[in-house]
N, C-alpha and C positions, 0 to 999 in steps of 0.2 A: 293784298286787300281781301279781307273773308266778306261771307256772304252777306251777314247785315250791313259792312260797310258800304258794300255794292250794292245792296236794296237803298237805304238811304241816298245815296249820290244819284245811282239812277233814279229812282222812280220819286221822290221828293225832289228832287231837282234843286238842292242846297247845296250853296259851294260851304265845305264841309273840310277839313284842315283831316285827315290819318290820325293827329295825336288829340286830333278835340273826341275822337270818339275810343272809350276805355273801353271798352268791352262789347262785342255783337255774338251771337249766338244762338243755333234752332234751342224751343224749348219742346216738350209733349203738347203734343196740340189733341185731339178728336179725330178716332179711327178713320179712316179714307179721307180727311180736309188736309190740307196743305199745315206743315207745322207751324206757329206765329214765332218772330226772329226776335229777339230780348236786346234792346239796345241801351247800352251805359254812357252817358254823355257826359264828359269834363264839367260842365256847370251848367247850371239852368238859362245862358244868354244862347247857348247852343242850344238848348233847347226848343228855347222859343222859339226861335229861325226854323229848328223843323216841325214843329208843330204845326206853325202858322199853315205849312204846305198840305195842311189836313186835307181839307176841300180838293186840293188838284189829284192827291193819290188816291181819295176816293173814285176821281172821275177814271179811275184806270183799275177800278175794280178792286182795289187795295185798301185797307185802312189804319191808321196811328191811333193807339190809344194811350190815353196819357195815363199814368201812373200815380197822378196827385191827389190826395182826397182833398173833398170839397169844402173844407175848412182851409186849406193851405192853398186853393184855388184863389178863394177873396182874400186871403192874407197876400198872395203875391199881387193880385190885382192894384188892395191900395196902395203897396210899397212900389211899384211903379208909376203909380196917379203920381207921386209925392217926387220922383224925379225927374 
């Protein structure tokens, strides 16, 4: 298990499947701050699930940022109203 997997699992605290997550890795962060870890998830239902855990990772001094811009934000919104 590499480091973002083990960031995710521990500290988002999502039961999280090895092959749901494609790819984790440190990227260039900001001289003396901790690097931020790049995570690739199988499909955006994974996603969700970790996102949701925003709120709890922040309480631990961490945070997820999502990667969607904000047009593709209300487009997933309504496409899940609709199911």
């Amino acid at each position: 298990m590499g480091e973002g997997e083990k960031f995710i699992k521990d500290n988002a605290e999502v039961a999280i499947e090895d092959r749901e997550i494609i790819a984790a890795h440190r990227i260039l962060g900001e001289q003396g701050k901790s690097r931020p870890i790049l995570v690739k998830l199988v499909n955006t239902d994974v996603k969700s699930k970790v996102m949701k855990k925003r709120s709890d990772v922040k309480n631990k001094g961490l945070r997820l940022v999502n990667d969607v811009t904000k047009a593709n934000v209300e487009l997933i919104k309504r496409l899940s109203q609709l199911e």
